[in-house]
N, C-alpha and C positions, 0 to 999 in steps of 0.2 A: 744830863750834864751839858753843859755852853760846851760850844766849840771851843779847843784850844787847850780841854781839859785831857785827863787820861785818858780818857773811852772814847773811842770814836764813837761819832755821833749815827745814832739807830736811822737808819730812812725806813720813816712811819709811812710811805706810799704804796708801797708792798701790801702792806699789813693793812691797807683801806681799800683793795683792791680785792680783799672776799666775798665773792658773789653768795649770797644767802636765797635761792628762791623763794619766791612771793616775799621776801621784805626788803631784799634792794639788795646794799652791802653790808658786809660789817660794821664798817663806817657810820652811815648815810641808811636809815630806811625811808619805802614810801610812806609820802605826809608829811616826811619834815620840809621844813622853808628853806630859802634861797639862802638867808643868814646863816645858816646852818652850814649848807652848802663852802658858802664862802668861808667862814673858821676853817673848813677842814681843808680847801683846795687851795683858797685863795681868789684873787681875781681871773676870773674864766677871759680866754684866749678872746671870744667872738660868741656875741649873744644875739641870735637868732627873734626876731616876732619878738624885740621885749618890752614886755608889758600885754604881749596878746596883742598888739593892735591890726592885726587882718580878722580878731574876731573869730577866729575858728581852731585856728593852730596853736601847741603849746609853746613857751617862750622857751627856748633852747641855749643851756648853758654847756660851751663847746671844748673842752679842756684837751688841747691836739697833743700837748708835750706827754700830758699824763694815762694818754688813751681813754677818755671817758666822756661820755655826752648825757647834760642831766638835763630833764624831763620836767616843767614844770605846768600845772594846770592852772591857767586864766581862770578858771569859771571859778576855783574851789581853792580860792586866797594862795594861788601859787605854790603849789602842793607840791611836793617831787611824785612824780607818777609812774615815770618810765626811765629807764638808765642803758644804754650802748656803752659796750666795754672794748676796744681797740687792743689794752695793754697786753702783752705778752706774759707781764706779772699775775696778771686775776687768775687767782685761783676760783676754780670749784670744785668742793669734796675736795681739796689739797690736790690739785691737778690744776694744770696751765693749758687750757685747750687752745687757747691764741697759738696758733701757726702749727697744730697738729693736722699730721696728713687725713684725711676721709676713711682711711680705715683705722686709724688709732683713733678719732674720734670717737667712731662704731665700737670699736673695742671698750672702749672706758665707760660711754654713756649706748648700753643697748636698746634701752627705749627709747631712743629718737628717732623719728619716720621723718622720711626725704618729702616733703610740699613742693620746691623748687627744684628744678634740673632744666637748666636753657642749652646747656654745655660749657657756657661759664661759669656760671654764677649755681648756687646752690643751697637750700634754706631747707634744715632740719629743725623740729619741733618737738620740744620736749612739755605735751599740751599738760600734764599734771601739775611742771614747775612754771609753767611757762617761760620758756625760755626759748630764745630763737637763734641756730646757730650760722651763721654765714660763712660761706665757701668760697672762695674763687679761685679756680685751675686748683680743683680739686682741696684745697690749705685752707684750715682756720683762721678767719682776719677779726668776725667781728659776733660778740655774744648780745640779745636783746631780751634786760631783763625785764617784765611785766609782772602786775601784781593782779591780785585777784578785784576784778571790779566788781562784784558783790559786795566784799566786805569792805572795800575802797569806802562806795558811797555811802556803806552805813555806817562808819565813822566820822566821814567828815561831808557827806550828804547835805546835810544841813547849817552846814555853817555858812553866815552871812545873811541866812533867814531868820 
C-alpha cells in the first residue's frame, strides 16, 4: 500500500537481509547482475574497481547505510559472487549474529572453528556454508558470505565464450 494509506508501510530491508548459505541472500543470489542488484538496493553509496579496471579485482558495490557490500566478477559478465553483511538486521537460521558476543556466537553456530586470533580481530569459518564470521574485541561486526566455486563456474564458466 503508498504511503499515507492505512497500513504502515512494511520495511522490505530486513526481510533482504536473509543470509542463505552458498546462494547469497534471500533477496539477491550468486550470478545475479548488478541491475538486479540496483532494483532491490538502489543506487550503491561507493563503487570500488568499477568496471574491473585494475584488472584483477572484483567491482565492489558498497551500501554503508544498509550494511551490505556486493561482490561482483569482471571476468564472468559482472556476476554477484561474493556478499559482506555489516547489518545488525541479517539474519541467519532466524538469528542476528551482527553484534553477538564470541560465546553466543559459539553457542548458536557450533561448527565454527577459530582461523584468526591476533587479540583483536578474529575470523571463524563455517568451511561447509562457507561463511566467514568477523570479530573484533571479541563482538560480531561483520558476516562473509561465499558461494561454491565449483558450481560457480559451471554455470556461468562459459559464458562470453
Amino acid at each position: 500500500m503508498a504511503k499515507g494509506g492505512i497500513f504502515p508501510e512494511i520495511n522490505t530491508v530486513s526481510c533482504l537481509m536473509n543470509i542463505v548459505p552458498l546462494v547469497g541472500l534471500k533477496s539477491i543470489e550468486f550470478g545475479d547482475s548488478k541491475e538486479k542488484a540496483n532494483e532491490l538496493f538502489g543506487t550503491s553509496d561507493l563503487i570500488e574497481n568499477e568496471l574491473g579496471h585494475d584488472g584483477i579485482s572484483s567491482e565492489v558495490w558498497n551500501y554503508q547505510n544498509q550494511g551490505i557490500r556486493l561482490y561482483f566478477d569482471p571476468d564472468l559478465e559482472f556476476r554477484l559472487w561474493e556478499i559482506s553483511v555489516t547489518s545488525e538486521t541479517a539474519k541467519l537460521n532466524r538469528i542476528k549474529p551482527i553484534g553477538f558476543k564470541e560465546s553466543e556466537l559459539l553457542a548458536h553456530f557450533p561448527r565454527i572453528v577459530l582461523e584468526v586470533n591476533d587479540g583483536i580481530f578474529k575470523e571463524y569459518v563455517d568451511q561447509s556454508n562457507e561463511l566467514v564470521f568477523f570479530l573484533r574485541n571479541n563482538i560480531g561486526k561483520r558476516i562473509d558470505i561465499f558461494l561454491n566455486l565449483d558450481d560457480y563456474f559451471k554455470r556461468f564458466g562459459d559464458v562470453g565464450n
